[in-house]
C-alpha positions in Angstrom: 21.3 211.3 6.4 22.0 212.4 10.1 22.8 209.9 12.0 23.7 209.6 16.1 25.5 208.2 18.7 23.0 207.3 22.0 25.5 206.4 24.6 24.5 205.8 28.0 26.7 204.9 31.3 26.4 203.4 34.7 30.0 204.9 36.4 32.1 203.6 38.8 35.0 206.2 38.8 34.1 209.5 38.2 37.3 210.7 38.1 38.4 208.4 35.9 35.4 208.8 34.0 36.4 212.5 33.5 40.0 211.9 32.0 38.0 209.9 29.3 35.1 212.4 29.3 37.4 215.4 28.3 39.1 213.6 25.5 36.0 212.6 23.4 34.9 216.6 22.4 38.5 216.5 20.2 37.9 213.3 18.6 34.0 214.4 17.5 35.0 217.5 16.1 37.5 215.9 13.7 34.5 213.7 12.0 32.1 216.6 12.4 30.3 215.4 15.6 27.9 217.8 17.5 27.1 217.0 21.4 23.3 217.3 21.7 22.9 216.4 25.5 25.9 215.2 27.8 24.9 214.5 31.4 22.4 216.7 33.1 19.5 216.1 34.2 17.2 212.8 33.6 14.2 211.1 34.6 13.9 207.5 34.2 9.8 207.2 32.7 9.7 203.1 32.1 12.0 200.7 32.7 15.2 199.7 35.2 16.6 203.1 36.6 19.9 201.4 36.2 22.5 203.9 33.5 23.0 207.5 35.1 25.0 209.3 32.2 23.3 209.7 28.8 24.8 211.0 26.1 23.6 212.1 22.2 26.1 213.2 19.6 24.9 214.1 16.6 26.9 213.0 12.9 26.0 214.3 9.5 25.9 210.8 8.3 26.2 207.5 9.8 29.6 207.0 7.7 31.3 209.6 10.1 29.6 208.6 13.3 31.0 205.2 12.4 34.3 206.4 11.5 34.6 208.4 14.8 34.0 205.4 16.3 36.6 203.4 14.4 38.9 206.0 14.8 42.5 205.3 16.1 41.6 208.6 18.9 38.6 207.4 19.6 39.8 203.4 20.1 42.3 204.7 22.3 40.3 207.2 24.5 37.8 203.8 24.6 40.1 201.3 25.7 41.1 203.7 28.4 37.8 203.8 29.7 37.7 199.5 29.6 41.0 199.5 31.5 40.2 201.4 33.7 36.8 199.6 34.6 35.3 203.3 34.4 32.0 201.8 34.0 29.2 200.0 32.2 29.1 201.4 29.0 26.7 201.0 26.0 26.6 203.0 22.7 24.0 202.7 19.6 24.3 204.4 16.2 20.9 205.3 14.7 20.2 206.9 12.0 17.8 209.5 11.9 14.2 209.4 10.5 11.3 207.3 11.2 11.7 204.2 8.9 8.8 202.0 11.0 6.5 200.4 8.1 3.2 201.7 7.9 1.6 199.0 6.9 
């Protein structure tokens, strides 16, 4: 089943930020990642207007997205984002489809 990353950043260096930015496309295409939405323009509808970078990458199974994430290019293009205190990062995998019970 489909499955995504939903990544979302507050910045600090956007320079910095961009060294990292440009490395990630390599990495998803390896485990069949597909970038949905990266950047552009957002609107903040409830809540704390807090993250300004949101990002969705989409995985043909939660297995990959997982394994992108646990990949040796991926920990490394990571940890050079943390050491370089780039930003406040957060990132979810969810899988698709609506599994709320109905009753």
């Amino acid at each position: 089943m489909t499955a995504y990353w939903l990544a979302r950043a507050k910045i600090n260096d956007h320079d910095e930020y961009m060294k990292y930015a440009t490395r990630v496309p390599g990495i998803l295409e390896k485990f069949n990642g597909k970038i949905l939405t990266r950047g552009g323009n957002r609107k903040t509808l409830e809540g704390r207007d807090y993250f300004e970078r949101f990002v969705v990458i989409e995985f043909e199974s939660m297995e990959e997205a997982e394994a992108c994430f646990n990949s040796d290019e991926y920990k490394a293009a990571a940890q050079f984002r943390r050491q370089n205190n780039v930003g406040d990062n957060e990132l979810t995998i969810v899988e698709a489809g609506d599994l709320t019970p109905t009753s």
